[in-house]
BADO-996754 format. One record per residue: residue number from 1; residue in one letter; chain; x, y, z of N, C-alpha, C in turn. Coordinates in steps of 0.2 Angstrom, whole numbers, always signed. Layout:
<rs>
R   zake   tormi   marnu     n.u     n.v     n.w    ca.u    ca.v    ca.w     c.u     c.v     c.w
R    NUM       A       A       X       Y       Z       X       Y       Z       X       Y       Z
...
</rs>
This chain:
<rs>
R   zake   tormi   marnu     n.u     n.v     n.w    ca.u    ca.v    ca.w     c.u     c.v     c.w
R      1       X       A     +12     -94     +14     +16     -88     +13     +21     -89      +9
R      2       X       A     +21     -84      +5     +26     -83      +0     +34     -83      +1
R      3       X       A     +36     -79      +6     +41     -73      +8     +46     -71      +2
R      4       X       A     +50     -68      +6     +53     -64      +1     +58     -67      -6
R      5       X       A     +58     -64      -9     +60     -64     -18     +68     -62     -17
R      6       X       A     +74     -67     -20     +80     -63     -22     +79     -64     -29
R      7       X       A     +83     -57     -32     +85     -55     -39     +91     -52     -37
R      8       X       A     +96     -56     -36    +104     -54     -37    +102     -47     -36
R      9       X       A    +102     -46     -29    +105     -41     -24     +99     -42     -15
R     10       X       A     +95     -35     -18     +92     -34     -11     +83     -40     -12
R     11       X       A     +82     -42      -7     +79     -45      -5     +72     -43      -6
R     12       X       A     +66     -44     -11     +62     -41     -13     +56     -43      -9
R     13       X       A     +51     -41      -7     +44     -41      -1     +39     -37      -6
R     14       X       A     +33     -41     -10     +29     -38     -13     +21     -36      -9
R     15       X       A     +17     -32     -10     +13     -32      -5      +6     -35      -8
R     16       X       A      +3     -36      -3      -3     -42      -4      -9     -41     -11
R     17       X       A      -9     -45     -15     -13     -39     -18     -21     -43     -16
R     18       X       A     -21     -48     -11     -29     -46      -8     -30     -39      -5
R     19       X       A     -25     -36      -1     -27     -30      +0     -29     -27      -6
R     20       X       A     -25     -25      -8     -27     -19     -14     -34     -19     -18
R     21       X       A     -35     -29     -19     -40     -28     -22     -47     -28     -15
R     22       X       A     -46     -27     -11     -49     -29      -6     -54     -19      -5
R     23       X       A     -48     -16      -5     -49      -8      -4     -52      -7     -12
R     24       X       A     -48      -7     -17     -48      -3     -23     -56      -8     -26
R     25       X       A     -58     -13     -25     -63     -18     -27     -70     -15     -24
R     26       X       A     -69     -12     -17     -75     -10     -13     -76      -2     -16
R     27       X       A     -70      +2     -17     -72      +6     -19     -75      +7     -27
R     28       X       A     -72      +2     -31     -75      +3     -39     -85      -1     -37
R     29       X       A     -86      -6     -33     -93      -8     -32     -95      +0     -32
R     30       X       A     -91      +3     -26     -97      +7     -22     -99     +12     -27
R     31       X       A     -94     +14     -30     -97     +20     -36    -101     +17     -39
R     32       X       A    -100     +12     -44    -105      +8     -46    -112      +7     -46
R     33       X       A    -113      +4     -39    -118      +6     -37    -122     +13     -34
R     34       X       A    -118     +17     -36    -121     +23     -33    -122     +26     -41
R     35       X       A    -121     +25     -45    -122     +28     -53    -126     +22     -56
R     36       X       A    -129     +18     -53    -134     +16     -58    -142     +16     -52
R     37       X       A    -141     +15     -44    -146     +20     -41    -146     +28     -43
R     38       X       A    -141     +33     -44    -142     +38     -44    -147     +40     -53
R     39       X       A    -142     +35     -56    -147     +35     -65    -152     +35     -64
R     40       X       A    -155     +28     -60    -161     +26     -59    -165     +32     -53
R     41       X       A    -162     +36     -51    -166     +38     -48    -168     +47     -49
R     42       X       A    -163     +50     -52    -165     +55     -56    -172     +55     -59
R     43       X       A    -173     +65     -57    -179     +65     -55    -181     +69     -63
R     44       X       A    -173     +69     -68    -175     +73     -74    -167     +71     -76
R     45       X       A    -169     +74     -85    -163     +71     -88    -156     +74     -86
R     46       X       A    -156     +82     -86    -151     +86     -81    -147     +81     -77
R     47       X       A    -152     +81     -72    -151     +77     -66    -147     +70     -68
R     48       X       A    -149     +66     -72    -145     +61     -75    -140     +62     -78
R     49       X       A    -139     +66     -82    -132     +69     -85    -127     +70     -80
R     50       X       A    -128     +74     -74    -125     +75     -68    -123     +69     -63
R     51       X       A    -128     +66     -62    -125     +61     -59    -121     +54     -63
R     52       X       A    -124     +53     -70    -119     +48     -75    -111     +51     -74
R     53       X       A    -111     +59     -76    -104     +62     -75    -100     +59     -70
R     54       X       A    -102     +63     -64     -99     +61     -58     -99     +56     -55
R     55       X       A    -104     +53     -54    -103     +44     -55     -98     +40     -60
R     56       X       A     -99     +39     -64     -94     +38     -71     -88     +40     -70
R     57       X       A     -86     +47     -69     -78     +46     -67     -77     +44     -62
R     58       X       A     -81     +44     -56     -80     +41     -50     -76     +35     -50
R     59       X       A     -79     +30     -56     -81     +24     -57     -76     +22     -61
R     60       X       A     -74     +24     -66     -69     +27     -70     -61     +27     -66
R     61       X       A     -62     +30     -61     -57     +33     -58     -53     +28     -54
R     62       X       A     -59     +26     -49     -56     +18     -45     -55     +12     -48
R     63       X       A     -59      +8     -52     -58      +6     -60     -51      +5     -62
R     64       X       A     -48     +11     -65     -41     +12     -65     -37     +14     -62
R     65       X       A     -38     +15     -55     -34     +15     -50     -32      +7     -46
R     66       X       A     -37      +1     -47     -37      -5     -45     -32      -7     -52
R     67       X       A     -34      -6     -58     -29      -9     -63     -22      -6     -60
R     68       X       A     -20      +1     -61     -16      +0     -59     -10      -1     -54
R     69       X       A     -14      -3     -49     -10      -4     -45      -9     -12     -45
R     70       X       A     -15     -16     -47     -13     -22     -47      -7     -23     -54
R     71       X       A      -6     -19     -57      +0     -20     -63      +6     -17     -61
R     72       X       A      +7     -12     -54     +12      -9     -53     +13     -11     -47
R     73       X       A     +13     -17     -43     +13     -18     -36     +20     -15     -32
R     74       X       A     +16     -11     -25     +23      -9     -22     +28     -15     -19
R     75       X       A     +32     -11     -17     +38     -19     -16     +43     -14      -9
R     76       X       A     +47     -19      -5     +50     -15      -1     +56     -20      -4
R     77       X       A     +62     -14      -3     +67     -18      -8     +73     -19      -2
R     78       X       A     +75     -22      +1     +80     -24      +7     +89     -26      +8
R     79       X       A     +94     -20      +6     +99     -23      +7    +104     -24     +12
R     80       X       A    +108     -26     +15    +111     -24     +20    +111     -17     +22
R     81       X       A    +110     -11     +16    +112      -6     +18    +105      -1     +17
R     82       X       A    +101      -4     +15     +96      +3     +15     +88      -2     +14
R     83       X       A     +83      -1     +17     +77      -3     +16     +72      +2     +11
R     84       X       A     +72      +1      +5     +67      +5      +0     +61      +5      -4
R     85       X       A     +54     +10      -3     +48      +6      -4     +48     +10      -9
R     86       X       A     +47      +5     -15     +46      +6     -20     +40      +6     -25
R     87       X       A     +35      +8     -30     +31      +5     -35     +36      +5     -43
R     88       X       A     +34      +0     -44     +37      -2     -52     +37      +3     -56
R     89       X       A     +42      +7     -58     +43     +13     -64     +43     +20     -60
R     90       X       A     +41     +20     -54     +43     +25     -49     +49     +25     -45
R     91       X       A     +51     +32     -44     +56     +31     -40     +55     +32     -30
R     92       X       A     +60     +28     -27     +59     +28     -21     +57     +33     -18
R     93       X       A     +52     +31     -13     +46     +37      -7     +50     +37      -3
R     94       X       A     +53     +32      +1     +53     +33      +8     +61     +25      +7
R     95       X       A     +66     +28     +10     +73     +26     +10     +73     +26     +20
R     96       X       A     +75     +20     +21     +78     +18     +29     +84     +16     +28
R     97       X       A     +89     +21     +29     +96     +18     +27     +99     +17     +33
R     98       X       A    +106     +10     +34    +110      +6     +39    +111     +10     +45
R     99       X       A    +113     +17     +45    +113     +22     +50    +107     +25     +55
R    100       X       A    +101     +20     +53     +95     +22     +56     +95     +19     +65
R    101       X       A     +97     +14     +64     +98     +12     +71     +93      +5     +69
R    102       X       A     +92      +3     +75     +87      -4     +75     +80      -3     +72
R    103       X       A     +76      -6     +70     +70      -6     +66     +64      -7     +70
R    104       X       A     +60      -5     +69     +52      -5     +74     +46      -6     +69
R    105       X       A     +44      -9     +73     +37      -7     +66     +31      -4     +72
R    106       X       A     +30      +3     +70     +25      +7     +73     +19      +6     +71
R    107       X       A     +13      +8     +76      +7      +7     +73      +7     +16     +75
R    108       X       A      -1     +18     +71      -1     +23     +73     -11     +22     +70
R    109       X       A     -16     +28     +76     -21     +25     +77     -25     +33     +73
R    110       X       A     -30     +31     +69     -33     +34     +66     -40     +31     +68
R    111       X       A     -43     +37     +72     -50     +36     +76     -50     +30     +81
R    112       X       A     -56     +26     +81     -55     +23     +85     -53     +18     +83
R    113       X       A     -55     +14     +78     -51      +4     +77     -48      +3     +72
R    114       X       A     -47     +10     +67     -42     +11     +62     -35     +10     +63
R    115       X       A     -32      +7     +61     -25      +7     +63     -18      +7     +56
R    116       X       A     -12     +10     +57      -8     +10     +49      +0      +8     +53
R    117       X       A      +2      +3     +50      +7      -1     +53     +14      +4     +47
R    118       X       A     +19      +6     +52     +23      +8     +46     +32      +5     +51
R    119       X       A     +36      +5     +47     +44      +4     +47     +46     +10     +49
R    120       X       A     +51     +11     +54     +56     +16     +54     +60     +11     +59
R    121       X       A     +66     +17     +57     +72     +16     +61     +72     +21     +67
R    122       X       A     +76     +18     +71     +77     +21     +79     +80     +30     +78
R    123       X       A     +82     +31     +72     +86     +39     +73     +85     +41     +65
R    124       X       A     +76     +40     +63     +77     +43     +57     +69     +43     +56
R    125       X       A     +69     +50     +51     +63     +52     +52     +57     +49     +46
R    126       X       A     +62     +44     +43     +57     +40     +38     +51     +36     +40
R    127       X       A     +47     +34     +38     +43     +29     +40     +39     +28     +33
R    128       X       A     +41     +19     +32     +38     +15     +26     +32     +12     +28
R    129       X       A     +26     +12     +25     +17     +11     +25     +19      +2     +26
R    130       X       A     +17      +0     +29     +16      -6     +32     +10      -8     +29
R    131       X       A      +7      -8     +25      -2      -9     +30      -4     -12     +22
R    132       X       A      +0     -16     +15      -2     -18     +11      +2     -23     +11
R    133       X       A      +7     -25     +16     +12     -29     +14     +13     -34     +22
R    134       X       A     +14     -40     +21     +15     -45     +25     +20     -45     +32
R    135       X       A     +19     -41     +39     +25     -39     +42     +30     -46     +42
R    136       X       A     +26     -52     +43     +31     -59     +43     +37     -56     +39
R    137       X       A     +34     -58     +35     +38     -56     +27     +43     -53     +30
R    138       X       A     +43     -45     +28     +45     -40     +32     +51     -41     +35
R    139       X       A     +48     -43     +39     +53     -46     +45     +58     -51     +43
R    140       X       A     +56     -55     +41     +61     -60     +39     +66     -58     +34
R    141       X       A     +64     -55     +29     +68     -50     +24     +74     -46     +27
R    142       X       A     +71     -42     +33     +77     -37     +36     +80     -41     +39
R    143       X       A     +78     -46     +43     +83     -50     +48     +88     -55     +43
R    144       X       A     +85     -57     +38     +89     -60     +34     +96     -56     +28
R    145       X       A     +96     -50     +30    +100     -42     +28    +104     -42     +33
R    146       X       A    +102     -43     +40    +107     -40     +44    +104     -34     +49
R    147       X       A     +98     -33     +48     +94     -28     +50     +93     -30     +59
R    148       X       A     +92     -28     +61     +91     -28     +70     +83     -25     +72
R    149       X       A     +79     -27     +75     +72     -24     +81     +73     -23     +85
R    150       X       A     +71     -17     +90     +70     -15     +93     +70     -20     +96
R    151       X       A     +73     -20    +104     +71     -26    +109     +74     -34    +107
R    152       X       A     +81     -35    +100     +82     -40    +100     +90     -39    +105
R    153       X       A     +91     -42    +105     +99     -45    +112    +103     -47    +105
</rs>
């Protein structure tokens, strides 16, 4: 385990890029292979033009969605006074600032065995995406801030 990064100030936590390639990897195969069965399986040229199209940008699309993300990893930037999840050249999504109260990491459940881990504070209606980046980590960043959990004394 890596954990977290200082750069002369807030405490940086970058997220995993097995995730990302993990997601963005399964879905560049998947098209992939659905545009060279689909080529191979068209029933006429039309039909191949259509699905090379649509396939291809498909393919195209997740392709350059994995590059980029692996060139612009997101990061949660930690300072005594505010928690910030950021991606490189964007500006902040989601701001937990020292006024929130003690820190929890919620889960929240999509179907049945889906699950998306996110950051909030006790009195704010923010919540930062957990679900690419190391809670260890995380945690040790905020508590190393001055940050408090839910349920610490």
């Amino acid at each position: 385990m890596r954990g977290p990064v200082t750069h002369d100030g807030p405490l940086v936590v970058t997220e995993k890029a097995r995730s990302v390639d993990v997601v963005w990897g399964f879905l560049t195969v998947v098209f992939a292979v659905a545009l060279v069965r689909g080529h191979l399986g068209a029933g006429s040229a039309t039909g191949r033009i259509a699905v090379d199209a649509g396939m291809g940008l498909l393919f195209a699309g997740s392709a350059g969605g994995w590059w980029w993300f692996r060139r612009h990893p997101a990061r949660l930037e930690v300072t005594p006074e505010e928690i910030a999840f950021v991606h490189r050249g964007r500006r902040r999504s989601a701001t937990i600032l020292r006024g929130a109260g003690d820190l929890a990491i919620r889960t929240r459940h999509l179907g049945g065995q889906n699950r998306l881990h996110f950051l909030t504070g006790a009195g704010s209606e923010e919540a930062i995406p957990l679900t690419t980046f190391d809670h260890a980590e995380v945690e040790t960043a905020c508590r190393a801030q001055g940050w408090r959990f839910d349920g610490d004394l």
